[in-house]
N, C-alpha and C positions, 0 to 999 in steps of 0.2 A: 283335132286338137286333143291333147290330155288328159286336158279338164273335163269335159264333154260327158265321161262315165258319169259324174258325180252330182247326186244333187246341190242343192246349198248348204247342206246340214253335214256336208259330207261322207254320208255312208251312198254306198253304190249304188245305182238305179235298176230296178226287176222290170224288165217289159213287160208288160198286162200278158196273161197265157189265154190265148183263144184256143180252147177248144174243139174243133169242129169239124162237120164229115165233109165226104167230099164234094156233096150235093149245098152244102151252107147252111148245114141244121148247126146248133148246138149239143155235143153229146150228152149234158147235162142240161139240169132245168136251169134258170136263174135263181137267186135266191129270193124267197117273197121279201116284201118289204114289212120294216117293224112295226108293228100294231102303234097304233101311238098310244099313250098310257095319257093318266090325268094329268100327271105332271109336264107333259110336252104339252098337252093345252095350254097348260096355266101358265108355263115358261114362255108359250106364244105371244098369247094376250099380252103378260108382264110385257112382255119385249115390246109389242106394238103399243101399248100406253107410256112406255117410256121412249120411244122412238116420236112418238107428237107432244110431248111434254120438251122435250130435245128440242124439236124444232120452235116449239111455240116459245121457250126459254131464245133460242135464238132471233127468235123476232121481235122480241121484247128490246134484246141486247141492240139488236140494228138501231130502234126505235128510240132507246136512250143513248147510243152516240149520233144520231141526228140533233135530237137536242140538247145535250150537249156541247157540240161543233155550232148550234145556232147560237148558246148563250154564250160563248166562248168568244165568235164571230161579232154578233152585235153589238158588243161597243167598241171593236176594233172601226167598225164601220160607222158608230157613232160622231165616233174621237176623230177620224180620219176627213167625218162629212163638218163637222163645225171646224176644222183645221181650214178645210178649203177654202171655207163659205169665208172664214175670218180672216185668210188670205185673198181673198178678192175682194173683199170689202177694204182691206187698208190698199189693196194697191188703186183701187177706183180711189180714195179717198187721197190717194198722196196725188194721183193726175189729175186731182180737181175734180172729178165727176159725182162726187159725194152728194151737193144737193142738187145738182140739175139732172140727175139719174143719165143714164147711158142710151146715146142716140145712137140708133142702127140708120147708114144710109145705102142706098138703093143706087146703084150706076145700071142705068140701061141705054143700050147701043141701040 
């Protein structure tokens, strides 16, 4: 395909140059790695105190839309549970079952 040279950024793509003999040494050393200075420390740390502050802020977050969605919920369920109750109560009361309360009967074969 066409595209395929290109990175996303669109300048061209340099394949990695391996140098090396013909036994599979490297002709060259690799480069040592950077000393870390104080400042990579302390940019560590930062990073990881703000990485559990992050999450702990998101658990909070979870924590107040639970409650939330409970007080939200709860008198949707309140209103819904005396809606019922006050509908079965007028209809026992319109079939007469009002003061004689509601007899369950038993058929066995």
């Amino acid at each position: 395909m066409p595209g395929m040279d290109n990175s996303p950024s669109g300048h061209p793509r340099r394949p990695p140059v391996l140098d090396m003999t013909l036994d599979g040494q490297f002709r060259t050393a690799p480069e040592a790695p950077r000393r870390r200075t104080w400042l990579d420390r302390a940019l560590g740390k930062l990073g990881g105190v703000a990485l559990l502050l992050a999450l702990g802020a998101g658990g909070l977050l979870l924590a107040a839309l639970a409650v939330l969605a409970v007080g939200i919920l709860l008198p949707v369920v309140l209103v819904a549970g005396l809606v019922g109750a006050g509908s079965l109560y007028w209809k026992l009361r319109r079939a007469g079952m009002g003061r004689q309360g509601l007899r369950f009967v038993v058929v066995r074969r």
